[in-house]
C-alpha positions in Angstrom: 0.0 0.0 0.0 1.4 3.0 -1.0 2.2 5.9 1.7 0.4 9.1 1.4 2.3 12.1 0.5 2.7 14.8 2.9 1.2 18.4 1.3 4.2 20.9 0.1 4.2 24.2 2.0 4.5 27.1 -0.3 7.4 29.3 1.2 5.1 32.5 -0.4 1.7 31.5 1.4 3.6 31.0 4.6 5.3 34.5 4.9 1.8 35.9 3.4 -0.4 34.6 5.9 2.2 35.6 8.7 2.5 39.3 7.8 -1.5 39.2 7.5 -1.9 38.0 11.2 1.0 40.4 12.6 -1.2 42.9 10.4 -4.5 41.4 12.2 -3.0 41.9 15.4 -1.1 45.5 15.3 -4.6 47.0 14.1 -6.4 45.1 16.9 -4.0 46.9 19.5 -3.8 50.1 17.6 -7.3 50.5 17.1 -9.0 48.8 19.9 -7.1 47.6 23.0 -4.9 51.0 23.2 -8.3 53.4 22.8 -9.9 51.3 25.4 -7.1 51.6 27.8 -6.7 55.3 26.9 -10.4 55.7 27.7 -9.6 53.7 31.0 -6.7 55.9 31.9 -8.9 59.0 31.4 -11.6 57.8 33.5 -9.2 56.6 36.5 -7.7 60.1 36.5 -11.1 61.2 36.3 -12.4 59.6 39.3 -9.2 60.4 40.5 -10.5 64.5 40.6 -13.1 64.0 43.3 -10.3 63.0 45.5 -8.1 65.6 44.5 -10.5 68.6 44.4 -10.6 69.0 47.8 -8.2 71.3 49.3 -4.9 70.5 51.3 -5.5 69.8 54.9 -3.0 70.8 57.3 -2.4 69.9 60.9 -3.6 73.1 62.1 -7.0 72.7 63.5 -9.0 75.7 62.7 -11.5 77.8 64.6 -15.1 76.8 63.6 -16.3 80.4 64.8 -13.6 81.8 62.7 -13.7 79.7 60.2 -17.4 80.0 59.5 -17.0 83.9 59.7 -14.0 83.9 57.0 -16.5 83.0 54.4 -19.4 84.3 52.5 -22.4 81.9 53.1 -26.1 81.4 52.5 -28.5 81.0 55.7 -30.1 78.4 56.0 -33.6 78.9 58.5 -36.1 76.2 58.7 -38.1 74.1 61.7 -35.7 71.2 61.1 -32.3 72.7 60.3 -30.3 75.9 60.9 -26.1 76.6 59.6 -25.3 78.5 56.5 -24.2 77.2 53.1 -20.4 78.3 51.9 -20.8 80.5 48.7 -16.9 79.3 48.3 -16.9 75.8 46.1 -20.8 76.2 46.7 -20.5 73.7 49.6 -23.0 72.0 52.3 -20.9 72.7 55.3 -22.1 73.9 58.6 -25.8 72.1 59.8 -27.2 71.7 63.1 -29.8 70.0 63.6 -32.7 72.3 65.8 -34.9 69.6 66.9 -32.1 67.7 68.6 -29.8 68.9 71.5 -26.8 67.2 73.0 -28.0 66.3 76.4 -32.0 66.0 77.6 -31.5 69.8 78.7 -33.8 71.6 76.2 -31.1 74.4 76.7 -27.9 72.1 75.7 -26.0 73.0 72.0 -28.3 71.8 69.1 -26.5 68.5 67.7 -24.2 69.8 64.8 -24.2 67.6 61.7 -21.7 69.5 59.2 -18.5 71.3 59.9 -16.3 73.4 57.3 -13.2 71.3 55.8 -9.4 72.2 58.3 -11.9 72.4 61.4 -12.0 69.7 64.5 -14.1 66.8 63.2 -14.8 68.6 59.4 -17.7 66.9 57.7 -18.9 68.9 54.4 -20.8 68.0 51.2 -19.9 69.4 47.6 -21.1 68.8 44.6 -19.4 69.8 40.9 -18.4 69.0 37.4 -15.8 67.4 35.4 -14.7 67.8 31.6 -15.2 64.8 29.8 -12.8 62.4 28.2 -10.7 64.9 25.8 -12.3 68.3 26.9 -10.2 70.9 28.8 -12.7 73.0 30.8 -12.7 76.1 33.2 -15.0 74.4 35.4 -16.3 75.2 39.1 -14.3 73.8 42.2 -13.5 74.2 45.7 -12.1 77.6 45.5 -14.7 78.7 43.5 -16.6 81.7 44.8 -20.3 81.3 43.8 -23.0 84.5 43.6 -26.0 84.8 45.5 -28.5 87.7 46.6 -28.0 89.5 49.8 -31.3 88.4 50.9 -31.1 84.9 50.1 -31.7 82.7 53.3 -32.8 78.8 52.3 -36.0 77.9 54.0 -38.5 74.9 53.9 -40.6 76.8 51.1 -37.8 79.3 49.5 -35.3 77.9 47.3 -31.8 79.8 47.2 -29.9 80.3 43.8 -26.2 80.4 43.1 -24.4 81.4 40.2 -21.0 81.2 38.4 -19.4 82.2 34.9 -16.3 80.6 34.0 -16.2 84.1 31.5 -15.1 81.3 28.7 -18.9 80.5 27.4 -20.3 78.6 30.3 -22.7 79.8 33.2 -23.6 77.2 36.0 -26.9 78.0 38.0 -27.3 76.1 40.9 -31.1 76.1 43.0 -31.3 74.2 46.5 -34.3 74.0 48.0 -35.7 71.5 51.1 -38.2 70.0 49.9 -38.4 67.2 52.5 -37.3 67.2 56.0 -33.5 66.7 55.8 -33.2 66.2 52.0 -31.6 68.8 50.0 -32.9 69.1 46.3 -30.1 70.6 44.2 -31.0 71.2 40.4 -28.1 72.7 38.1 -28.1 74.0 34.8 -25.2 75.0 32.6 -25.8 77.3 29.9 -23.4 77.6 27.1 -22.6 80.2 24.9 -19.9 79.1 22.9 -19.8 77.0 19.3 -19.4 73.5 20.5 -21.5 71.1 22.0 -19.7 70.3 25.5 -19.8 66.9 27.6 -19.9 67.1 31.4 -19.8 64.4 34.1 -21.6 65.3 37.2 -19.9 64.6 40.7 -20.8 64.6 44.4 -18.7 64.0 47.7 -19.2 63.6 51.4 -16.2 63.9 53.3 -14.9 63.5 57.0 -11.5 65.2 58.3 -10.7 62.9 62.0 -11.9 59.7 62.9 -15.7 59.7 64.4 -16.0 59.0 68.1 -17.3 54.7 67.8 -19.3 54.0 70.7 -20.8 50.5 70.8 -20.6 47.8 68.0 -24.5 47.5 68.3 -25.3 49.6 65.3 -23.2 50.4 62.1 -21.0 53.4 62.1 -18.9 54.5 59.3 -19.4 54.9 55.3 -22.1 52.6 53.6 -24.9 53.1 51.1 -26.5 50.8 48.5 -25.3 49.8 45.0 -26.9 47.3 42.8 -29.0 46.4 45.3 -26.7 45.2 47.7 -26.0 47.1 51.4 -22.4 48.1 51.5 -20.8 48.7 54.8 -16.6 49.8 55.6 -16.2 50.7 58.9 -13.2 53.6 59.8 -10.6 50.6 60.8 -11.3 48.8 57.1 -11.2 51.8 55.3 -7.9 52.9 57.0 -5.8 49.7 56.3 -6.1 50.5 52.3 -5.3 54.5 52.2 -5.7 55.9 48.5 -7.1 52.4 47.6 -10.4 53.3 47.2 -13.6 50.4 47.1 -14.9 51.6 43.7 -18.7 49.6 42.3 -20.2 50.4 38.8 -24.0 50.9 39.5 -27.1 52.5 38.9 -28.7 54.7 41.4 -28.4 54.1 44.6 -27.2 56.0 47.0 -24.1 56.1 49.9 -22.8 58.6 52.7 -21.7 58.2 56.3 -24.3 57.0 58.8 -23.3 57.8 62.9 -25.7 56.2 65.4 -28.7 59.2 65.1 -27.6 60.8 62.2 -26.4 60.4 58.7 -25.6 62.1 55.7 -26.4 60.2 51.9 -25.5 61.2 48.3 -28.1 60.3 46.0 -27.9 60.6 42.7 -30.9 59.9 39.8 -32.1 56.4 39.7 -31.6 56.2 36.0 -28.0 57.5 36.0 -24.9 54.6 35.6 -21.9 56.1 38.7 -18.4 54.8 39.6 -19.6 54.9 43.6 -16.4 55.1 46.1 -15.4 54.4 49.4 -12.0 55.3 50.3 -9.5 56.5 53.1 -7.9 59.8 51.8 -4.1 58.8 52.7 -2.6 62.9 54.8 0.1 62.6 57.1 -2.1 64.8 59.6 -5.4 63.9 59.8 -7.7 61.0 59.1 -9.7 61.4 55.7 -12.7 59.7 54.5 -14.9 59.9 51.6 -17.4 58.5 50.4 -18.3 59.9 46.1 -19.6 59.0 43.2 -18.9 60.3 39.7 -21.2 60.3 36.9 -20.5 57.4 33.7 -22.7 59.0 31.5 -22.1 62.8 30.4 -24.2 65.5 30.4 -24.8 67.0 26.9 -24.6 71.1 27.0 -25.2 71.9 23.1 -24.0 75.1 21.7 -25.9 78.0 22.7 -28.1 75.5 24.5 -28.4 74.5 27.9 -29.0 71.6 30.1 -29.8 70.2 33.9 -28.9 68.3 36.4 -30.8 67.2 39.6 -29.4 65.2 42.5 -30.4 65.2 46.3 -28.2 65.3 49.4 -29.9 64.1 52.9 -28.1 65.5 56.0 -30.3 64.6 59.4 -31.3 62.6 62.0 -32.2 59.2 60.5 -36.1 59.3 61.3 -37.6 56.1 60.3 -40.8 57.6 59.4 -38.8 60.2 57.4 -36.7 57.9 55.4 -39.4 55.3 54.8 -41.6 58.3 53.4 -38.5 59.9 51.0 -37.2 56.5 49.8 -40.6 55.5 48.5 -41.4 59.3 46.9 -38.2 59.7 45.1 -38.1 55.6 44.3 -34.4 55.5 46.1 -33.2 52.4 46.1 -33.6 50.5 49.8 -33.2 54.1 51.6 -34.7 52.1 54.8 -31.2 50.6 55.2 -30.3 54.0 56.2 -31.1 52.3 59.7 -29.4 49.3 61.1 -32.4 47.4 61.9 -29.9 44.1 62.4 -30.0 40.5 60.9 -33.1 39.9 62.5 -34.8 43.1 61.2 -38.0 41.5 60.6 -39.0 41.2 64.5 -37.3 44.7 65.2 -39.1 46.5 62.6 -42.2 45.0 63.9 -41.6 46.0 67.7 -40.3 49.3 66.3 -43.8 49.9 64.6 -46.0 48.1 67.4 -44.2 50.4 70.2 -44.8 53.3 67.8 -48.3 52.6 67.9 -49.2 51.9 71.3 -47.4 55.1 72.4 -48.9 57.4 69.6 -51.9 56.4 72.1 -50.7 56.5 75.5 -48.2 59.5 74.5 -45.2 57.6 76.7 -42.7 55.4 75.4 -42.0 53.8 79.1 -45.6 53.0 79.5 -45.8 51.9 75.7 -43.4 49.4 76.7 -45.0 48.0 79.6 -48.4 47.4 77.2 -46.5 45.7 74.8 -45.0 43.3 77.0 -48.2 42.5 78.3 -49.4 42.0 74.8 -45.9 39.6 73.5 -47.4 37.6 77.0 -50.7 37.3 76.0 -49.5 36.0 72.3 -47.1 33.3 74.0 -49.8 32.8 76.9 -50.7 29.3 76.6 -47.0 28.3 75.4 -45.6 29.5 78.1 -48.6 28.0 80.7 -47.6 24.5 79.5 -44.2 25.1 80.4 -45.2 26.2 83.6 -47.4 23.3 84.0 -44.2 20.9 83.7 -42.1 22.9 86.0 -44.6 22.2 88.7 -45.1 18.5 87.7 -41.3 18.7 87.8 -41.4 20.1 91.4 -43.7 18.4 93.0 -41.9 15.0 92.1 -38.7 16.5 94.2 -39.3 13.9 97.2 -39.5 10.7 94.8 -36.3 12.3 93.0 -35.0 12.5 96.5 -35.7 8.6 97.3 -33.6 8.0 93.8 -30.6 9.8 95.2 -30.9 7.8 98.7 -31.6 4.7 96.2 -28.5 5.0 94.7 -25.9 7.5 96.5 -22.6 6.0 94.4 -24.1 5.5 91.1 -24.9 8.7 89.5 -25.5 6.7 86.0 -28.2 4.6 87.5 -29.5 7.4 89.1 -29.8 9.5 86.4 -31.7 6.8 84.5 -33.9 6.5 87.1 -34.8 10.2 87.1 -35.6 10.0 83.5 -38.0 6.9 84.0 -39.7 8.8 86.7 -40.4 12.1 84.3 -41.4 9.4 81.4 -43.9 7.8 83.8 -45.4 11.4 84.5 -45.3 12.8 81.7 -42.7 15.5 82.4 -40.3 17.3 80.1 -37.2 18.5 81.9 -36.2 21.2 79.1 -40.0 23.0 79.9 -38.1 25.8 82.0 -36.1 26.7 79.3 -38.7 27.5 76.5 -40.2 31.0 78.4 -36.6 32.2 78.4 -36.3 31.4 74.8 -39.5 33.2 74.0 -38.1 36.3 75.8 -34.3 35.9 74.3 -35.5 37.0 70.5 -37.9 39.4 71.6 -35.6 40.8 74.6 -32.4 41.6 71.3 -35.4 42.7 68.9 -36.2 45.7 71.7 -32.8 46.4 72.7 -31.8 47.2 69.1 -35.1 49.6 68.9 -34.1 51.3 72.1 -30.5 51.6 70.9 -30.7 52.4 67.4 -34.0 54.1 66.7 -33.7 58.2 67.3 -37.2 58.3 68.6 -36.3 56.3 72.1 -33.6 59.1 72.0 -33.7 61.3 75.2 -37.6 59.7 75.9 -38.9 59.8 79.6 -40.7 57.4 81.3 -41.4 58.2 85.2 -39.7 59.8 88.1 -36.2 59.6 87.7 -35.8 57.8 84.1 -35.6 60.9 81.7 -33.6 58.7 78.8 -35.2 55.4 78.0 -32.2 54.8 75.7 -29.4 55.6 78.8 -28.9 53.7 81.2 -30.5 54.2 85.4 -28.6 57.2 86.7 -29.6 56.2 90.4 -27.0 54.0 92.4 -27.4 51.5 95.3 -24.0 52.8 96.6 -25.3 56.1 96.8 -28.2 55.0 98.4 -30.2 56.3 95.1 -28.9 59.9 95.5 -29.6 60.2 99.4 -26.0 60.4 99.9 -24.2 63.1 97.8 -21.5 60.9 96.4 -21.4 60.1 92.5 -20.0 56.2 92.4 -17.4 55.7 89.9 -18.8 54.3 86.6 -18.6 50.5 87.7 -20.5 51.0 90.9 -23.4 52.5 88.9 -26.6 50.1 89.8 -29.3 51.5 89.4 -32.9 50.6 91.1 -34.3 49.6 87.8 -31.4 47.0 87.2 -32.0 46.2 90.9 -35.1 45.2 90.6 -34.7 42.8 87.8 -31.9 41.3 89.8 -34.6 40.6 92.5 -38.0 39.5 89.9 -35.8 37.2 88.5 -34.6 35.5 91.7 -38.0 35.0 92.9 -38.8 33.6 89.1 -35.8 31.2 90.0 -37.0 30.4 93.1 -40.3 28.7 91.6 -38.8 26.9 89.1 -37.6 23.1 90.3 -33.9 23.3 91.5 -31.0 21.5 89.5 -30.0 17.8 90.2 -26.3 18.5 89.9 -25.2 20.8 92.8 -22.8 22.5 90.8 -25.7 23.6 88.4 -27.8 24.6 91.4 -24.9 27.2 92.5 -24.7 28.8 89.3 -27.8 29.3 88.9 -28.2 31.1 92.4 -25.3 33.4 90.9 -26.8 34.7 87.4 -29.5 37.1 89.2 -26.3 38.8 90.8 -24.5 38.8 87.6 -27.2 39.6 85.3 -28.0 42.7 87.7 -24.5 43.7 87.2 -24.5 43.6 83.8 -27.6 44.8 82.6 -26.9 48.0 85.4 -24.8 49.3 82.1 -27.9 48.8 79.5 -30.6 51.5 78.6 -33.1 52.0 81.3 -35.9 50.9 78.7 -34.7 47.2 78.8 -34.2 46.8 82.3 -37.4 48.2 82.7 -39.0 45.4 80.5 -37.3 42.9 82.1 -38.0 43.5 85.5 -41.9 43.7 83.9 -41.8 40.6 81.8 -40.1 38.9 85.0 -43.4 40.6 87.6 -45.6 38.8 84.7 -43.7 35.4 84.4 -44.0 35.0 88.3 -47.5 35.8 88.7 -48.6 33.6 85.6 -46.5 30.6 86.8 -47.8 31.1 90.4 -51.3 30.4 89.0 -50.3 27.5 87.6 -48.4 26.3 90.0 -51.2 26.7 93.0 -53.5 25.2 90.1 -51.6 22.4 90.0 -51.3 21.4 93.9 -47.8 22.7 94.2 -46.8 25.0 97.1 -45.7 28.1 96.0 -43.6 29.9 99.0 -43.5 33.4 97.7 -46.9 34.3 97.2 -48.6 32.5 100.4 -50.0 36.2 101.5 -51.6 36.7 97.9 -55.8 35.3 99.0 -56.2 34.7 95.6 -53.3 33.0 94.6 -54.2 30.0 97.0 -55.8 26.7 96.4 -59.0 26.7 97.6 -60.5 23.7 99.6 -62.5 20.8 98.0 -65.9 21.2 99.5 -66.7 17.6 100.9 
C-alpha cells in the first residue's frame, strides 16, 4: 500500500499569511485595545479629581467660629435645620440639627451635623463637574466663589440660587431647595454660549476630616450606602488599612454617605443614572480622611448655545424612620430604609419598632408603651408558656421521689440518672419545659434592645420619676443610696434601682422553678441574678425596665399554675387569691 504524501508548503503563502496575522493583530492593538485603555486611563484620573478637588489639609485645627465667619455663606432657616451654606466651592458645610440637643436639657447645643473642611471633626458635602474624556474646561471647584442675593436665606418653602461664569462660554446655575425634612434638592443647569456642543460628568462627595468618636458595635457606624442592590458597609478601621485604595462599584442609582448612630448624611444621585460609587480612606500625614463619592458614567450634553440640567439630592439629618421610609418611596431611592441598622433579624425589630410606635402614639409615653407591649408579647405566647409552667410544677412536686432516687443510689450517678428519667417518662414531664419562656423572651428581649438603641425616637424619651432617657442607662445608684447620699459612684459602681429590681424578679422567678439535680448547676444558677443585675446595670433603662416587667408577669402567671396544680408556691402564700381553695366535701 502505498504511503500518502505529505502536502508541500508554499514558502510564499507562509510568509503571506504571517504578515496578514502580525497585520490582524497590530490593528487590533492600535485601534481597539490601546483606545480602550486610553479611555480607562482618562476615566481613573477622572475619578481620581473627586479626590483631589478637595483642598490640602493641614495639621492646624481651625477655629469653627472663625472659620465659619471667614466665608461668604447662605442661611439656611427652617423648623428642622439651621447653619449656613459656603458660597466658596458652593458647599453643604455647617448644619445643626434644631430639633435635637446634645443632652435631655432643652437648653444644651443643638446636635451639629456639618462642619467646614481644616476644622475639629470637618464633615462637608460638595457637589461639581468634570470635563469629559478629551475636553479641557474652566470648570467650578472648591475655591470657587459662587453669587448669591443679599437676601437669600434657604428655607422649607424658599429655594436659594447660586451662580458662576467661567467668562469662557459657560454659566452654572445652581437652585437648592428643602423639599423634605432633611433632603436637599439641588437642580443645576449650565448654559453655554460658545460654538461647541460640550460633555460634562456630574460629581458629588461627602467627606470627613478625623476619625468619628465609635461607641458600641451595636449599630453600624462609618461609610455605607447601597449599590446594585446590595448594602455596603466599611467601617473607619477597614477603610484605614487601604489608604488611596479606594472600594470603587459600577451601579445604577443608589445612594451612599456616612451614617453615625442618630444621624447620617447620603449622596443620591438619579435612579436612572450609571456612577463609579467610592469608598476610600484619603491617605494625609495629619489627619484621618474619609470619603465616600460617586462620579457620573454617562455625560451631560450642554449643546451650543443650549443648555442643560442636572438634579441630584443630598440628605443631611437625624435618621427618622418615618422620614426615610416616606423619602425612599417618593423619590423611588433604592432600599433608603437601610439607612437604619435594623440588624440581621430586622424582621421582628421593625415590627416591635412599629408596634411600640403605635401603642405610644396612644398613651403618649414610650415607658408605658413598653410596659403594654410586653403584656401584649405575653398574651401571644400565653398558653405556650402555661404548659411550660405546667411541667415545671409536675417537675417540682416530684422533688421527694427524686430524692428517694438519690438515697436509692448515693454512688451511682449513672443509674440514678436513668432513674430520674424513667420517673419524668412515667409522669409525663419534660425536663427542658423551664427553658422555653426564656427562649421566647431571648429574641424578643435583642429585637427591643436594638429599637431602644438604634431608633432616634427612644432618644432622650422619659418614662417616670427619675428615668428621663429610655435609651441611657438608670442614673440612680445603690452605693449612693439612690442619690440620698451626695456621692457620684465611679462608673462600675453605677446600679441602678431599675437594674436592681430585675436582679430581684428574676430570683423570685428562679426560686419557683424546680432546683437542678447537679449541685454544681444549682450554685450557678443562684449566681446569674447577681450577675445579670450587674451587667444589665450598664444597658438602657428601657430594657431593664421590661425585664424586671416581663419577670413581675412570668412570676404571677406561673404562680397560678403552680397553686393550680397542687404545688406550694412559698412566695406568694399572703396573695388570698393565689391560694388553692379547699374541696368542699
Amino acid at each position: 500500500m502505498s504511503q500518502p504524501q505529505t502536502p508541500k508548503i508554499d514558502p510564499k503563502n507562509m510568509i503571506t499569511a504571517v504578515v496578514i496575522s502580525m497585520a490582524i493583530i497590530f490593528a487590533w492593538q492600535y485601534f481597539y485595545l490601546a483606545p480602550e485603555a486610553k479611555k480607562a486611563e482618562q476615566q481613573a484620573a477622572q475619578i481620581a479629581q473627586v479626590q483631589a478637588a478637595a483642598p490640602t489639609i493641614g495639621s492646624t485645627i481651625k477655629d469653627l467660629n472663625t472659620t465659619l465667619s471667614a466665608t461668604k455663606r447662605v442661611k439656611i432657616d427652617t423648623p428642622t435645620l439651621a447653619g449656613s451654606i459656603n458660597l466658596t466651592g458652593a458647599q453643604l458645610d455647617d448644619l445643626r440639627l434644631v430639633k435635637y440637643h446634645e443632652t435631655i436639657d432643652d437648653n444644651s447645643p443643638e446636635v451639629t451635623l456639618l462642619k467646614p473642611s481644616g476644622t475639629a471633626n470637618a464633615y462637608f458635602v460638595e457637589q461639581g463637574f468634570q470635563a469629559d474624556a478629551g475636553q479641557s474646561l474652566k470648570l467650578p471647584d472648591s475655591k470657587t466663589e459662587w453669587q448669591a442675593a443679599d437676601s437669600a436665606v434657604l428655607q422649607q418653602d424658599k429655594p436659594v440660587t447660586l451662580t458662576w461664569d467661567n467668562g469662557e462660554g459657560l454659566k452654572f446655575s445652581r437652585t437648592i431647595s428643602l423639599t423634605d425634612d432633611y433632603l436637599f434638592t439641588v437642580h443645576d443647569t449650565i448654559a453655554n454660549s460658545g460654538s461647541a456642543t460640550l460633555n460634562l460628568l456630574p460629581f458629588a462627595r461627602v467627606q470627613r476630616q478625623d476619625l468619628p468618636e465609635i461607641g458600641t458595635d451595636t449599630f453600624f457606624q462609618g461609610a455605607h450606602g447601597v449599590q446594585n442592590r446590595g448594602l455596603e458597609e466599611h467601617d473607619y478601621k477597614s477603610l484605614k488599612k487601604t489608604p488611596d485604595a479606594p472600594i470603587v462599584i459600577d451601579n445604577t442609582g443608589g445612594w451612599l454617605g456616612f451614617t453615625d448612630k442618630y444621624w447620617a448624611t447620603a449622596l443620591i444621585p438619579p435612579t436612572d443614572l450609571r456612577v463609579k460609587s467610592r469608598y476610600l480612606n484619603v491617605a494625609n500625614p495629619s489627619r484621618d480622611i474619609f470619603q465616600a463619592d460617586y462620579l457620573a458614567q454617562t455625560p451631560i450634553s450642554v449643546p451650543a448655545g443650549g443648555s442643560a440640567t442636572f438634579e441630584d439630592h443630598i440628605y443631611a439629618g437625624a435618621k427618622v424612620v418615618e422620614t426615610i421610609n416616606a423619602i425612599g418611596a417618593k423619590y423611588n431611592v433604592e432600599r433608603f430604609d437601610l439607612m437604619i441598622d435594623w440588624g440581621w433579624y430586622s424582621p421582628l425589630t421593625k415590627s416591635m419598632f412599629y408596634l411600640l410606635s403605635f401603642v405610644k402614639g396612644i398613651v403618649g409615653n414610650f415607658g408605658v408603651a413598653i410596659l403594654i407591649v410586653t403584656v401584649l408579647v405575653k398574651l401571644a405566647v400565653f398558653p405556650l408558656a402555661s404548659r411550660s409552667y405546667a411541667s415545671m410544677s409536675k417537675m417540682k412536686n416530684l422533688k421527694p421521689q427524686m430524692d428517694a432516687l438519690k438515697l436509692q443510689y448515693p454512688d451511682d450517678k449513672q443509674m440514678q440518672q436513668k432513674a430520674v428519667m424513667e420517673l419524668y417518662k412515667t409522669n409525663k414531664v419534660n425536663p427542658m419545659a423551664g427553658c422555653l419562656p426564656i427562649v421566647i423572651q431571648i429574641p424578643v428581649f435583642f429585637s427591643l434592645y436594638k429599637v431602644i438603641l438604634t431608633t432616634i425616637d427612644l432618644r432622650h424619651s422619659p418614662f417616670i420619676g427619675w428615668i428621663h432617657d429610655l435609651s441611657a442607662p438608670d442614673p440612680t445608684s445603690l452605693f449612693n443610696l439612690f442619690g440620698l447620699i451626695p456621692w457620684s459612684p465611679p462608673h462600675a459602681l453605677m446600679i441602678g434601682f431599675w437594674p436592681l429590681l430585675m436582679g430581684a424578679t428574676m430570683w423570685v422567678q428562679m426560686r419557683l422553678n424546680p432546683t437542678p439535680p447537679d449541685p454544681v448547676q444549682a450554685q450557678m444558677f443562684n449566681w446569674m441574678p447577681v450577675i445579670f443585675t450587674y451587667s444589665m446595670s450598664g444597658f438602657p433603662a428601657g430594657l431593664t425596665i421590661y425585664w424586671a416587667w416581663s419577670n413581675f408577669l412570668s412570676i404571677v402567671q406561673q404562680s397560678y399554675i403552680m397553686t393550680k396544680n397542687g404545688t406550694e408556691v412559698e412566695f406568694f402564700k399572703y396573695l388570698p387569691f393565689l391560694k388553692k381553695k379547699p374541696t368542699q366535701a
